[in-house]
C-alpha positions in Angstrom: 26.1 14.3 15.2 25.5 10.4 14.8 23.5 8.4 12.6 21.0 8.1 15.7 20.6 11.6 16.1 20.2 12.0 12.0 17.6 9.9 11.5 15.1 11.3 14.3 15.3 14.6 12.5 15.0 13.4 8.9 11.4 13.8 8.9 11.3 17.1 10.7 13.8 18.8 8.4 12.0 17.5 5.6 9.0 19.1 6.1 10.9 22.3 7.4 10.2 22.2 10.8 13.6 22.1 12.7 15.2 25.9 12.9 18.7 26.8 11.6 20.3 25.8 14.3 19.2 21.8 14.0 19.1 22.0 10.5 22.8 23.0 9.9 24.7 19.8 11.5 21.8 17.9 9.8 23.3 19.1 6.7 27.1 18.5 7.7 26.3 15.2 8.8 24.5 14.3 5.7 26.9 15.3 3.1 29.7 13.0 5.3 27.5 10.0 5.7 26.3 8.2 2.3 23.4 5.7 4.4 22.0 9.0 6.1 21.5 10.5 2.6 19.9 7.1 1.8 17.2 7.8 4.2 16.2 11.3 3.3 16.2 9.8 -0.6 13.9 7.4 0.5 11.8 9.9 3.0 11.6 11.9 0.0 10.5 8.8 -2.1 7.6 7.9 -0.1 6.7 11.6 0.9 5.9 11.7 -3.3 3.2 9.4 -3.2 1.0 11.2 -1.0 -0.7 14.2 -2.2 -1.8 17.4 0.3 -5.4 17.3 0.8 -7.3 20.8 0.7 -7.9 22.5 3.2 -11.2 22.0 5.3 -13.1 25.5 5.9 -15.4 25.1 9.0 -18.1 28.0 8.9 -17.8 30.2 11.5 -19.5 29.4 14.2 -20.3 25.8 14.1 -19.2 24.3 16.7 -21.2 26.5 18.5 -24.5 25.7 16.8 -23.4 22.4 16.6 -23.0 22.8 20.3 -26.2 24.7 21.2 -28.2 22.3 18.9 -26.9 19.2 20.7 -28.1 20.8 24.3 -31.0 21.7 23.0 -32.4 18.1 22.5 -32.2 18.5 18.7 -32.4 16.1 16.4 -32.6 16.0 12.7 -33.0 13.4 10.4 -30.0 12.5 8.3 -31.0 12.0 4.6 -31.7 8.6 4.4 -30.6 6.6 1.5 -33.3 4.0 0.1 -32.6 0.0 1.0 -31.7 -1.9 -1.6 -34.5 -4.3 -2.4 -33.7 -7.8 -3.3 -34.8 -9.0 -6.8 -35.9 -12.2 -7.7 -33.6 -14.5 -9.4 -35.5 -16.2 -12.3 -33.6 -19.4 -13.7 -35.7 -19.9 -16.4 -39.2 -18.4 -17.7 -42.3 -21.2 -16.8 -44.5 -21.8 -14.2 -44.0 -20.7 -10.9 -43.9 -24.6 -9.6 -41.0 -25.2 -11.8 -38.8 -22.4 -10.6 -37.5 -24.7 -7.4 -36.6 -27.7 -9.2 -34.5 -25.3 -12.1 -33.2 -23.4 -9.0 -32.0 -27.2 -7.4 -30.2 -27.7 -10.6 -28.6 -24.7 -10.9 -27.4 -25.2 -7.2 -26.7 -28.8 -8.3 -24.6 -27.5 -11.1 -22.8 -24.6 -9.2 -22.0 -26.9 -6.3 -20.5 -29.6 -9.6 -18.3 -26.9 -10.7 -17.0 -26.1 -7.6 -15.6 -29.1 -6.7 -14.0 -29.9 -10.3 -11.9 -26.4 -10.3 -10.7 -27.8 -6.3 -9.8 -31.1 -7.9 -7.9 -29.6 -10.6 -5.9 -26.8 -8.3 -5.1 -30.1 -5.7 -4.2 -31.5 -8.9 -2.0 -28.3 -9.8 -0.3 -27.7 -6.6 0.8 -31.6 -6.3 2.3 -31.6 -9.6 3.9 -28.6 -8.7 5.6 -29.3 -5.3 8.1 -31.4 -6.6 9.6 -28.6 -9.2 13.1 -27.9 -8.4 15.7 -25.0 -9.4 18.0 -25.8 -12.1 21.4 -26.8 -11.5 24.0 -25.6 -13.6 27.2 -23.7 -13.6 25.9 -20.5 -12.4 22.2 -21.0 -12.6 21.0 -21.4 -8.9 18.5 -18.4 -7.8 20.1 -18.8 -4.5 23.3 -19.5 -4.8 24.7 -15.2 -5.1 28.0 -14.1 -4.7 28.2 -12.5 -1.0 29.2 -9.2 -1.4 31.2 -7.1 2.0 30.1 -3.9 3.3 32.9 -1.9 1.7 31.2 -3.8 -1.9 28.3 -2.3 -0.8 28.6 0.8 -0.3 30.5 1.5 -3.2 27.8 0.1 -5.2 24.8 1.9 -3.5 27.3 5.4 -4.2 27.4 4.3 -7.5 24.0 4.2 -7.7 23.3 7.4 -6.0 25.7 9.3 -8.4 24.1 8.1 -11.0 20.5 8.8 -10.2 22.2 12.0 -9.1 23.7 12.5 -13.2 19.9 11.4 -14.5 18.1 14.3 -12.1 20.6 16.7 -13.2 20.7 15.9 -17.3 16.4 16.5 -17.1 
């Protein structure tokens, strides 16, 4: 079996559908290749975060009344929920005449802010732009040491044995 052939049945023989017969060079092919094992840890990773959902029980029988009731020309009314009414926004307690010139200020003063906090993040991001990375013996971010495949490896089995250790000491 190749790594082609592993990973299409990764999935199924995680959630136990593939029969003894797929299932047992799965298993030899997995213990022989170390990426392969890499992506059922990581199947198994991502299968954790989602939880089974109960089961739905349907009544017996309702897709038939559902059915009949449909033919039938019946309709019922869906609980309505009440709309949401709009209230009134009162700047500041007063006669009603003065309620549009508050409300003109407040929009005044809104509209104010608003273009101080965009002055100040242009003001941010051009003061910014020119940041560079240190330089230093050693301290470039991008500057890593290129590591081969063989490097590689040997380090993600290194990790896997020792996530393997921490599972087992539990």
């Amino acid at each position: 079996m190749n790594c082609n052939q592993a990973t299409t049945l990764i999935g199924p023989y995680l959630d136990g559908e593939l029969n003894e017969a797929q299932a047992g060079p799965l298993r030899r092919h997995l213990l022989a290749c170390a990426g392969c094992r890499t992506g059922v840890q990581s199947h198994k990773d991502l299968q954790r975060w989602f939880v089974e959902a109960e089961p739905v029980v349907v009544p017996a029988g309702f897709a038939a009344r559902v059915a009949q009731a449909a033919f039938a020309g019946e309709s019922r009314a869906l609980p309505t929920v009440p709309a949401l009414q709009p209230t009134p926004f009162v700047v500041a307690a007063g006669r009603a005449e003065d309620r549009p010139r508050a409300e003109g200020r407040l929009l005044r003063f809104v509209l104010g802010l608003t273009s101080v906090a965009a002055a100040a993040t242009i003001m941010v991001v051009l003061s910014t732009r020119d940041n560079r990375l240190s330089e230093g013996a050693g301290l470039r971010a991008d500057e890593r040491p290129r590591l081969t495949m063989d490097q590689a490896v040997e380090e993600l089995e290194a990790l896997q044995r020792a996530e393997g250790a921490g599972i087992a000491g539990r």
